[in-house]
MDTraj code that builds the backbone (N, CA, C; nanometers):
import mdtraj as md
import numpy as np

residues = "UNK UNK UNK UNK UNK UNK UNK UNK UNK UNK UNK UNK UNK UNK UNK UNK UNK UNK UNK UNK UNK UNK UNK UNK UNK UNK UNK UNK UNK UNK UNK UNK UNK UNK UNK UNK UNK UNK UNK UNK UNK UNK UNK UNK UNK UNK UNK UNK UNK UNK UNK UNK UNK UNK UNK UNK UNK UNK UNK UNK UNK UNK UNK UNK UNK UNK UNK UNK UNK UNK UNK UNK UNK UNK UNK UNK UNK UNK UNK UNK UNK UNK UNK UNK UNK UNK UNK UNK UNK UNK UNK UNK UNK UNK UNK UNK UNK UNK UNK UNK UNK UNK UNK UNK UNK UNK UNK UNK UNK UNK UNK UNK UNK UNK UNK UNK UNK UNK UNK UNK UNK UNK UNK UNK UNK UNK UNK UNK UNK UNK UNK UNK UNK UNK UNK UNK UNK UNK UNK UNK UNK UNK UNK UNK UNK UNK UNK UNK UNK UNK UNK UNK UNK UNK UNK UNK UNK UNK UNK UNK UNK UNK UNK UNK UNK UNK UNK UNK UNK UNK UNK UNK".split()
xyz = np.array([
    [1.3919, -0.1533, 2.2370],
    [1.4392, -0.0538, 2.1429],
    [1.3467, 0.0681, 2.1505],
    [1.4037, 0.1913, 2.1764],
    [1.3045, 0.3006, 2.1385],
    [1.2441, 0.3659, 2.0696],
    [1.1099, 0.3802, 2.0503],
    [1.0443, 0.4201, 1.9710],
    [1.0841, 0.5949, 1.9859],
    [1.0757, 0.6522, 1.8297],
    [1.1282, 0.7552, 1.7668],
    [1.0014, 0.8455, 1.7423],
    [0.9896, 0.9197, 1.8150],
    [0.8399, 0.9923, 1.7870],
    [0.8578, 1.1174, 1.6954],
    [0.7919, 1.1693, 1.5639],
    [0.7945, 1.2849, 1.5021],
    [0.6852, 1.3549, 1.4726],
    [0.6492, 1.4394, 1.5936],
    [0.5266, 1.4994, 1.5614],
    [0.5359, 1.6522, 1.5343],
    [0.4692, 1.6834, 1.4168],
    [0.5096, 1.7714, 1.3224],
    [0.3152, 1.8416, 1.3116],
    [0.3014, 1.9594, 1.4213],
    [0.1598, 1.9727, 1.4844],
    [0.1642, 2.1522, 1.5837],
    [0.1342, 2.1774, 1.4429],
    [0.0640, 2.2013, 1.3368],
    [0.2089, 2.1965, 1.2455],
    [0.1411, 2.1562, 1.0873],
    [0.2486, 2.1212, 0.9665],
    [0.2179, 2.2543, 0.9169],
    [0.3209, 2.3144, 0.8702],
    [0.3853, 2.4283, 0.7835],
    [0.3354, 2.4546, 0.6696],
    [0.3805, 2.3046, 0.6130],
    [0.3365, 2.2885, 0.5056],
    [0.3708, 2.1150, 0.4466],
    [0.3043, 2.0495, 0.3537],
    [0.2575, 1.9297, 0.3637],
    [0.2586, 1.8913, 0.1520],
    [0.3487, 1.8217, 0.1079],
    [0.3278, 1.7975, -0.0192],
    [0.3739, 1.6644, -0.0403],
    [0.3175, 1.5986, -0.1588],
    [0.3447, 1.4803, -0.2056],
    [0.4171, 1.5122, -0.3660],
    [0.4967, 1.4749, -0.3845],
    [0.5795, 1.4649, -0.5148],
    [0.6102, 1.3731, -0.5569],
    [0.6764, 1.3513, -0.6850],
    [0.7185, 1.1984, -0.7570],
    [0.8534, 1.2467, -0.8127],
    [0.9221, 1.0728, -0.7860],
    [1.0397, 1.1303, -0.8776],
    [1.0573, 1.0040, -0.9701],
    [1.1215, 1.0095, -1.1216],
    [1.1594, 0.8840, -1.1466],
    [1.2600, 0.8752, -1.1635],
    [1.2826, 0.7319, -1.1861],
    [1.3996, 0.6306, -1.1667],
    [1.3991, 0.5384, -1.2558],
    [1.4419, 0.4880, -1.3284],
    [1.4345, 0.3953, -1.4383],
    [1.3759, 0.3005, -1.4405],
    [1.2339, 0.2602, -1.4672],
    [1.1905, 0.1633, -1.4405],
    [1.1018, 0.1928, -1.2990],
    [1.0727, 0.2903, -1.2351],
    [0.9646, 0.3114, -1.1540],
    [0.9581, 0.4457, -1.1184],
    [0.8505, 0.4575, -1.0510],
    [0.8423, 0.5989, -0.9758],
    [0.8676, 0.5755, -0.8277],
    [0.8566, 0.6698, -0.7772],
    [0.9324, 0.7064, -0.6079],
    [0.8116, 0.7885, -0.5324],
    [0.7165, 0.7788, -0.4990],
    [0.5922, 0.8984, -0.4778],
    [0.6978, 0.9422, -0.3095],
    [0.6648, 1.0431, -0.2867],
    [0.7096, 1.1227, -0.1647],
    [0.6291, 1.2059, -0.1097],
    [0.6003, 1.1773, 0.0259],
    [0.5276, 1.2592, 0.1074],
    [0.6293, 1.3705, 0.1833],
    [0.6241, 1.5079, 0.1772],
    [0.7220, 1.5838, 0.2513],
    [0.6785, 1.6808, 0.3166],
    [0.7152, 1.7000, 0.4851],
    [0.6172, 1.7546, 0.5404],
    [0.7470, 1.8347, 0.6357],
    [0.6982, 1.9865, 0.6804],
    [0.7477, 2.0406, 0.7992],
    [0.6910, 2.1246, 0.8639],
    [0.7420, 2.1124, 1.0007],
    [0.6504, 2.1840, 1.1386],
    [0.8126, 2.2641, 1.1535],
    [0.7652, 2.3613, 1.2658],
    [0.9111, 2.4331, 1.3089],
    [0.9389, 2.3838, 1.4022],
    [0.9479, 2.2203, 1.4524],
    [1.0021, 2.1451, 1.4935],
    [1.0862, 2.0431, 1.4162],
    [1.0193, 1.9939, 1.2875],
    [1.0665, 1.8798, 1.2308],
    [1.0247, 1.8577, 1.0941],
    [1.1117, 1.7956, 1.0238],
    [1.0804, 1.7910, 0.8676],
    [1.0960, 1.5832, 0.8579],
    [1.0036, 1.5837, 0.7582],
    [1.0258, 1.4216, 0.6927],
    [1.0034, 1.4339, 0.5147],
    [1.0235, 1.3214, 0.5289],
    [1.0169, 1.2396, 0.3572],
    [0.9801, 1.1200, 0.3897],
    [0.8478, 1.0840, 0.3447],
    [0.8082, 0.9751, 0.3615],
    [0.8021, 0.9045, 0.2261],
    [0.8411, 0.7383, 0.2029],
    [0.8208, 0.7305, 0.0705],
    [0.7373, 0.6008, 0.0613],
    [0.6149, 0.6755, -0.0367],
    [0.4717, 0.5729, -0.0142],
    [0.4453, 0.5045, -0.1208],
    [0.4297, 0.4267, -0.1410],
    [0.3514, 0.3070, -0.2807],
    [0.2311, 0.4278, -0.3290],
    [0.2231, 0.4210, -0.4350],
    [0.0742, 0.4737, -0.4994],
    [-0.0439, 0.4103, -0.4485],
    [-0.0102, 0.3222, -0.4471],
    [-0.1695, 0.2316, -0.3474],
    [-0.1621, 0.2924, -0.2164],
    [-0.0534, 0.3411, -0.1259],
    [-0.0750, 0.3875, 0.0187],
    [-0.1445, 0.5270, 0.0023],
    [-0.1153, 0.6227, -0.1545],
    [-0.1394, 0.7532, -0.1796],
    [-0.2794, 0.7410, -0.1825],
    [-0.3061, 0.6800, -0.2972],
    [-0.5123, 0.6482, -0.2891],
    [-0.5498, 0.6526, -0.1923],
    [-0.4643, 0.5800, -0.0923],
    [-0.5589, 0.5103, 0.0101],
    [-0.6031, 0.5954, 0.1055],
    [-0.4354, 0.6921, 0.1061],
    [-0.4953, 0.8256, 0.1893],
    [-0.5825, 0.9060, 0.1638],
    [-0.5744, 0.9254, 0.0381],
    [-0.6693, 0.9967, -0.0680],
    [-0.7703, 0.9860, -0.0216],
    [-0.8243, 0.8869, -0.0310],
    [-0.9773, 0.8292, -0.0371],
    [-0.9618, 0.8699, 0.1079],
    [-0.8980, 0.8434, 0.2366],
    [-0.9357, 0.8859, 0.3532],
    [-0.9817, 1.0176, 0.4233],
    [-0.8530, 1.0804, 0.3489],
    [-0.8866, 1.2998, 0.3574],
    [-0.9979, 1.3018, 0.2952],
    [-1.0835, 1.2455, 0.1711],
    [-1.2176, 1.3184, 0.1330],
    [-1.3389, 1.2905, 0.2085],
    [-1.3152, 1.1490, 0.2846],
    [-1.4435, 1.1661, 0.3274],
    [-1.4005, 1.1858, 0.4788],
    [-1.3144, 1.1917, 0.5178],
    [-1.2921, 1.3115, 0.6245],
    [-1.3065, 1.4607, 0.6409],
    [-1.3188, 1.4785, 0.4920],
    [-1.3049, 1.6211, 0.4692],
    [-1.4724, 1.6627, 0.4467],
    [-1.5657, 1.5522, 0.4425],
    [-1.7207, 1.5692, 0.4208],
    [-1.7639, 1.5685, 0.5396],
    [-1.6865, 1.5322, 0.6464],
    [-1.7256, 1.5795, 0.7319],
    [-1.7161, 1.7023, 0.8599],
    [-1.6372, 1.7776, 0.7719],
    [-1.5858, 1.8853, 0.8629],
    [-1.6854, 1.9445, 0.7431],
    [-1.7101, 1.9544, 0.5923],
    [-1.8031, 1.9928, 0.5216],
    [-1.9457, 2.0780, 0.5733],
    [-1.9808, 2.1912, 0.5947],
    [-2.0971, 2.2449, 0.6707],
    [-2.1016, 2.2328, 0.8017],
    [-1.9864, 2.2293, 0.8671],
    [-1.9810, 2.2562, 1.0068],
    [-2.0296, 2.4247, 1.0411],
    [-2.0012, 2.4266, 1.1385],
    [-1.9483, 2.6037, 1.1786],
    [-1.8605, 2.7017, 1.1169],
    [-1.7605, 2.6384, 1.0989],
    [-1.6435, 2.6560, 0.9943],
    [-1.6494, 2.6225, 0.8674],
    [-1.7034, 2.6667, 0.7563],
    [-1.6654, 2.6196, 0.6347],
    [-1.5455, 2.6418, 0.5538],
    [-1.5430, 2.5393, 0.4772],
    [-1.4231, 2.4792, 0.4768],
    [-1.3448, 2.5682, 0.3318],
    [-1.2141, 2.6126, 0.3134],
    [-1.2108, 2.7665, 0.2246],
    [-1.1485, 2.6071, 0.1126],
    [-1.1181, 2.6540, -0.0038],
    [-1.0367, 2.5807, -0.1026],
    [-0.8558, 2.6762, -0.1097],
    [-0.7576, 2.5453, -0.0677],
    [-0.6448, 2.5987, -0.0399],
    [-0.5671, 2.5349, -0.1361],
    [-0.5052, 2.5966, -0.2629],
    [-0.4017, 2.5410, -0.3530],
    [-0.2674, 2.4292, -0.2578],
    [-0.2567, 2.3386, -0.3455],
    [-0.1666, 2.2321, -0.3051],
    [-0.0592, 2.3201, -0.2639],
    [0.0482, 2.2253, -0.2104],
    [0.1916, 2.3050, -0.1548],
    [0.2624, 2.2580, -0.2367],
    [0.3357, 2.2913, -0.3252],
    [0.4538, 2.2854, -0.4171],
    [0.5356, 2.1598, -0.3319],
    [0.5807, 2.0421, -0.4158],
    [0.6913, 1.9658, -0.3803],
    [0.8121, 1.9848, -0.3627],
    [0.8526, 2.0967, -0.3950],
    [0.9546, 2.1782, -0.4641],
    [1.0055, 2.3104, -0.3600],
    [0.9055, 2.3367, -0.3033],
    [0.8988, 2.4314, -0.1915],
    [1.0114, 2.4672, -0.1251],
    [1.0822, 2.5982, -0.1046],
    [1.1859, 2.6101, 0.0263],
    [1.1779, 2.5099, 0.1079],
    [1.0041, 2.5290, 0.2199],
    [1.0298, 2.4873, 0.3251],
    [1.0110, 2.3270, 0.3281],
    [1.0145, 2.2642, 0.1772],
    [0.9839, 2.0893, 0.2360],
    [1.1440, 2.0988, 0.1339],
    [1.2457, 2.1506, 0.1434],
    [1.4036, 2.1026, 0.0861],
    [1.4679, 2.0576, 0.1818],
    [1.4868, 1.9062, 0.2057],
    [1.6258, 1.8707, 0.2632],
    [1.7085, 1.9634, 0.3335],
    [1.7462, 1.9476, 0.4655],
    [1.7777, 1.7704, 0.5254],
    [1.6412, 1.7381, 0.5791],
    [1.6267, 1.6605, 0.6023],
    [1.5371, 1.5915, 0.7110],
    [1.5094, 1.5110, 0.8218],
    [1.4829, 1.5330, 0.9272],
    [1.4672, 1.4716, 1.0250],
    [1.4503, 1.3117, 1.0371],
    [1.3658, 1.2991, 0.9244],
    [1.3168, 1.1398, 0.9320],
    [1.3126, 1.1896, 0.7684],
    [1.4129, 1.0451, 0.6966],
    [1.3799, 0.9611, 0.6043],
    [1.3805, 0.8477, 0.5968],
    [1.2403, 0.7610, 0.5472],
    [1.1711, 0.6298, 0.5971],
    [1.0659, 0.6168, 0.4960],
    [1.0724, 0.4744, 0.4640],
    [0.9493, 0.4156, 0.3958],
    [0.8074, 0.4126, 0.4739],
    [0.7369, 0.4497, 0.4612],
    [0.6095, 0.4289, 0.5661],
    [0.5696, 0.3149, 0.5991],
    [0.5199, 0.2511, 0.6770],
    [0.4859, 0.1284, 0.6875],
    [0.3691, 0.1344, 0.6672],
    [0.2788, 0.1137, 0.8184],
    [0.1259, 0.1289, 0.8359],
    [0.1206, 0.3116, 0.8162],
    [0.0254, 0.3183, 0.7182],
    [-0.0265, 0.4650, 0.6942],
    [-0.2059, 0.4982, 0.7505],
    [-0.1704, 0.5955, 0.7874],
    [-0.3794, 0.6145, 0.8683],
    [-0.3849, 0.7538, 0.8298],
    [-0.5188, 0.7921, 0.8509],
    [-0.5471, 0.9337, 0.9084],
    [-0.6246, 0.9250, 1.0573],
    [-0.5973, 1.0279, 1.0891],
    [-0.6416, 1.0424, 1.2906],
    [-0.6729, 1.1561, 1.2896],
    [-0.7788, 1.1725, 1.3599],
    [-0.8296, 1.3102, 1.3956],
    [-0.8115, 1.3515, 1.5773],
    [-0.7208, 1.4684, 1.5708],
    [-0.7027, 1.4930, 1.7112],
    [-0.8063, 1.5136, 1.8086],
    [-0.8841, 1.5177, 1.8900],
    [-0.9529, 1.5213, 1.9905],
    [-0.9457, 1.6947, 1.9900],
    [-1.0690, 1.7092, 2.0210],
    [-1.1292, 1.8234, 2.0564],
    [-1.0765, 1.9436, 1.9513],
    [-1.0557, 1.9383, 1.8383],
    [-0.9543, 2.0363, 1.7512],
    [-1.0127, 2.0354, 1.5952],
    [-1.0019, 2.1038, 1.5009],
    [-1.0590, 2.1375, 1.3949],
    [-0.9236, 2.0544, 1.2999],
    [-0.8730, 1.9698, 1.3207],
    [-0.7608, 1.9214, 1.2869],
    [-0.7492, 1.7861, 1.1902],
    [-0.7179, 1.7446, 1.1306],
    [-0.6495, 1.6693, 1.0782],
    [-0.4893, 1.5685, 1.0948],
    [-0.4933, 1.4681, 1.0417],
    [-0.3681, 1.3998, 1.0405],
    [-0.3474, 1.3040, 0.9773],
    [-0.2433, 1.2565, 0.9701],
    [-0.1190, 1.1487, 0.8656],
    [-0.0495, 1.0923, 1.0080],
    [-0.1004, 0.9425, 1.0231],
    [-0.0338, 0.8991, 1.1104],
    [0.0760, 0.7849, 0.9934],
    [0.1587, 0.7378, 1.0525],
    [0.2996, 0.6976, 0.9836],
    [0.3748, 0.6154, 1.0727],
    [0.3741, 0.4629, 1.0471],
    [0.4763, 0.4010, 1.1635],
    [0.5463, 0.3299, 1.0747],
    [0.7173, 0.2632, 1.0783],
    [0.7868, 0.1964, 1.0255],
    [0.8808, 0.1942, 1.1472],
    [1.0478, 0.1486, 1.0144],
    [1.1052, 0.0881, 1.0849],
    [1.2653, 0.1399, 1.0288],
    [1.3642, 0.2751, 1.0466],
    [1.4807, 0.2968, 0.9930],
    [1.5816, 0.2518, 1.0504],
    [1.6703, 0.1897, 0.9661],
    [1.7813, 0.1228, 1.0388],
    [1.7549, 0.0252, 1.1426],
    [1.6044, -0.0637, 1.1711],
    [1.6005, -0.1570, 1.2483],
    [1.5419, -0.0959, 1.4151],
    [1.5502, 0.0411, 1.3523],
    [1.4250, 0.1285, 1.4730],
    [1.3263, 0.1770, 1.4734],
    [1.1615, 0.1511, 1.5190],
    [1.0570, 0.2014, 1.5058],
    [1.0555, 0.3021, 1.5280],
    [0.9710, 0.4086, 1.4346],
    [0.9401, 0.5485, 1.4377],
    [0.7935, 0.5480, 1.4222],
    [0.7461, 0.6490, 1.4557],
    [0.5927, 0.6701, 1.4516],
    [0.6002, 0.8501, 1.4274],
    [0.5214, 0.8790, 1.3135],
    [0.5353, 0.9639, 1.2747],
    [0.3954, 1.0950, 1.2734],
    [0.3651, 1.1776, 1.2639],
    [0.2190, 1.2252, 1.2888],
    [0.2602, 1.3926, 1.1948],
    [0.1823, 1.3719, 1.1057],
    [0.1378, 1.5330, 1.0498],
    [0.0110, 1.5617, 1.0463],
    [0.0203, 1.6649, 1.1377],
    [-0.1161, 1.7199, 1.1955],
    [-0.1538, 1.8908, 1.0729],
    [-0.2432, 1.9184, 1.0702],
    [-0.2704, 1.9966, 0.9721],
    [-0.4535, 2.0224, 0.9794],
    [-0.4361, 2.1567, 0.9155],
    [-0.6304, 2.1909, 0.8927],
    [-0.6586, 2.1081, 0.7995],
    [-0.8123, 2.0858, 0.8066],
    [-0.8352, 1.9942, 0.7143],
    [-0.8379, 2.0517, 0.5633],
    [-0.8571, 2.1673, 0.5173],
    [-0.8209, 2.2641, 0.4312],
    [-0.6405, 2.2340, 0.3407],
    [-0.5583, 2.1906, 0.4415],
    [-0.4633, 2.1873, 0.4202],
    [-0.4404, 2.0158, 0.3446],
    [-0.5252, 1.9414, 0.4275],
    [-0.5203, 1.8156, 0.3366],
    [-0.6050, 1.7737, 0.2356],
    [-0.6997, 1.8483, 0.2399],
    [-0.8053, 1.8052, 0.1090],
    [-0.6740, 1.8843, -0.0245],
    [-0.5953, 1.9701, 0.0477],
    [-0.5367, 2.0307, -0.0935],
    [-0.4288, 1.8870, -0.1418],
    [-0.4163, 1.8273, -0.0043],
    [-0.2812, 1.7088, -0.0362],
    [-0.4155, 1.6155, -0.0590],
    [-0.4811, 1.5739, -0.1090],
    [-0.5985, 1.4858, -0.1419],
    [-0.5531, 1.5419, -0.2694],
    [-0.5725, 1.6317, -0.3280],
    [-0.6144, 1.7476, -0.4461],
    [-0.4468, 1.6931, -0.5377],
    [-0.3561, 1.7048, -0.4583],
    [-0.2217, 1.6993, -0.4927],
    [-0.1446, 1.5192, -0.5436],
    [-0.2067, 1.4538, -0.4600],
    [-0.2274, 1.3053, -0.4334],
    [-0.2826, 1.2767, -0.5565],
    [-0.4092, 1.2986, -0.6466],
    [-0.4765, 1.2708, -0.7512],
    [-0.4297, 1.3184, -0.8890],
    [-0.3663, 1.4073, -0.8483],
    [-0.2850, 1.4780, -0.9773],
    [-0.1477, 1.3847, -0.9916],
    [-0.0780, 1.3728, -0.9227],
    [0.0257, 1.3392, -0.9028],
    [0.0155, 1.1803, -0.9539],
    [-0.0775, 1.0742, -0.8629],
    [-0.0959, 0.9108, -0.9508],
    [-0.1266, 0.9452, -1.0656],
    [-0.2088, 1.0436, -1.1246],
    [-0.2604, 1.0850, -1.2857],
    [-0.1474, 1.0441, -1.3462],
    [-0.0630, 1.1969, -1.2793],
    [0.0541, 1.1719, -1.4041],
    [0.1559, 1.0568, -1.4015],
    [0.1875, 0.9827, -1.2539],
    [0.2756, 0.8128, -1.2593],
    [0.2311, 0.7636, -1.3425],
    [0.0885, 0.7562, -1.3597],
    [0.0190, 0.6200, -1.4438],
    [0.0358, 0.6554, -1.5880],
    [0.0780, 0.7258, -1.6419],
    [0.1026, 0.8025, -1.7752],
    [0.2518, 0.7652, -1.7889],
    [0.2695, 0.6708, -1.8804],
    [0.4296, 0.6275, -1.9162],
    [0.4306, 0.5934, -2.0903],
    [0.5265, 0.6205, -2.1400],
    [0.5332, 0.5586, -2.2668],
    [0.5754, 0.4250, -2.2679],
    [0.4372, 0.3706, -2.3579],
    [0.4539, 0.2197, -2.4002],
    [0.5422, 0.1500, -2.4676],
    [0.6372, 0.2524, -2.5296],
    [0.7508, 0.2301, -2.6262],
    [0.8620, 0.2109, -2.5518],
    [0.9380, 0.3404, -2.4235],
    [1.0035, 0.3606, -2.3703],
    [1.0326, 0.3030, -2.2122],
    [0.8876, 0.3232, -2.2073],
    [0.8692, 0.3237, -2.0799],
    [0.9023, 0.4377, -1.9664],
    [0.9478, 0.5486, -1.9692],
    [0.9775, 0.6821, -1.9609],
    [0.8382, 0.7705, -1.9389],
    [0.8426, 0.8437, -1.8998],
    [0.7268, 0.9562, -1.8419],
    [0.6362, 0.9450, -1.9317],
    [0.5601, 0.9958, -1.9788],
    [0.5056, 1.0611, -2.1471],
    [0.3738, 1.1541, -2.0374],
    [0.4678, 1.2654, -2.0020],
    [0.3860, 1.4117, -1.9682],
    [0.3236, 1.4462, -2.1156],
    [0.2118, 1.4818, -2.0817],
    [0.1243, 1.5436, -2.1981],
    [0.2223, 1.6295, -2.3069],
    [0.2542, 1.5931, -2.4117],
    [0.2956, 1.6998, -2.4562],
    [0.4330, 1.7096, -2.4459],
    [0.5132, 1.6590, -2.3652],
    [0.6759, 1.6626, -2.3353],
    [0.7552, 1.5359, -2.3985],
    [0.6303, 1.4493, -2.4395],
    [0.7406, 1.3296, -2.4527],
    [0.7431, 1.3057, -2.6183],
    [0.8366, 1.3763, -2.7019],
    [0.8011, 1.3353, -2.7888],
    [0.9095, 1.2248, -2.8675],
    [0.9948, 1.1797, -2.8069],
    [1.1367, 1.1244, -2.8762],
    [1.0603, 0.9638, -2.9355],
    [0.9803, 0.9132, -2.8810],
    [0.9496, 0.8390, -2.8983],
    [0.8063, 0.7783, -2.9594],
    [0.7633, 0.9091, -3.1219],
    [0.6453, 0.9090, -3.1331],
    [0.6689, 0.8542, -3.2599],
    [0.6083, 0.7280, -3.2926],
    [0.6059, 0.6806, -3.4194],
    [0.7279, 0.5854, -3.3992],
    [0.7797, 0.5666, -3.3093],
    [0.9104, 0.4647, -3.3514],
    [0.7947, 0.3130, -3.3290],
    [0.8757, 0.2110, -3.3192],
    [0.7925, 0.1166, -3.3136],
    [0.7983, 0.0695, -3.1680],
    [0.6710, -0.0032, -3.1590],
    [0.7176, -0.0368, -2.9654],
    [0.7924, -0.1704, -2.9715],
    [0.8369, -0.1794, -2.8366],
    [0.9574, -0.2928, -2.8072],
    [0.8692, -0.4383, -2.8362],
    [0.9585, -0.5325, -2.9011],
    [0.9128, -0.6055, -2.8753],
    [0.8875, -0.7218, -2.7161],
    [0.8198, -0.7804, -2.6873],
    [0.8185, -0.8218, -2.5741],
    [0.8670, -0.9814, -2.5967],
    [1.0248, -0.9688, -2.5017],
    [1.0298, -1.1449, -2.4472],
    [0.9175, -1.2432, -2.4320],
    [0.9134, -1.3773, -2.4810],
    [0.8814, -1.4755, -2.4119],
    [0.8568, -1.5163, -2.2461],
])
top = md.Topology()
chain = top.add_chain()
for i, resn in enumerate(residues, 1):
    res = top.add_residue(resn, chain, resSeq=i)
    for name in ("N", "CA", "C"):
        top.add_atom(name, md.element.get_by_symbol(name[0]), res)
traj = md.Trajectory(xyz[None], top)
């Protein structure tokens, strides 16, 4: 079976978003090169995990030759990460890789759509992912923030339908 290669090098632009769904969240990685766009959709534990990988990747490009500028996250929401997309896929194995000889960064990505392996690669400055590090931490903040009553979002400040009612009781 053939493997499906999407390498997206140098990325455009690179964001992680959430959506919910009744009873869970959906985290989304969405990325495009002017070759190719994806939606990757990652567990919060795969998001940390990257997390934790871009920073101390990012300590080390830290006081190079190049220092390193601070670049605001990329909007989830963005023109250029809107549907369609090239590849939509659950991620499987998630990494970061650093290209050879290059000031670069990456999001390596392998699974399996429709029963066909894809291997996926968003390449990017490292500037560009400490902001998706930056974006990644904000973003589990607010998943992990749900009302105990409802079970529904409870954004700071937005959730108020459910303040003072009593919480559910819980089954046996």
């Amino acid at each position: 079976m053939p493997l499906h290669v999407y390498r997206l090098m140098p990325a455009l632009a690179v964001a992680l978003g959430a959506r919910y769904l009744p009873g869970e969240w959906l985290l989304h990685l969405r990325a495009r090169s002017e070759a190719h766009s994806l939606e990757l959709r990652l567990t919060v534990e795969q998001a940390l995990a990257l997390r934790q990988e871009i920073a101390s990747a990012g300590r080390a490009f830290s006081g190079g030759r190049f220092p390193l500028a601070r670049v605001a996250p990329c909007p989830a929401e963005h023109p250029l990460l809107a549907a369609p997309f090239d590849l939509e896929a659950e991620a499987g194995d998630l990494r970061l890789i650093r290209p050879a000889a290059r000031r670069l960064l990456g999001i390596e990505a392998r699974g399996t759509v429709d029963g066909s392996p894809y291997l996926a690669e968003v390449v990017g400055t490292p500037e560009q992912l400490l902001a998706l590090a930056e974006q990644i931490e904000a973003v589990c903040r607010a998943v992990s923030s749900v009302c105990p009553v409802c079970g529904r979002p409870a954004a700071e400040g937005d959730h108020v339908a459910c303040q003072g009612a009593p919480a559910p009781r819980q089954e046996p």
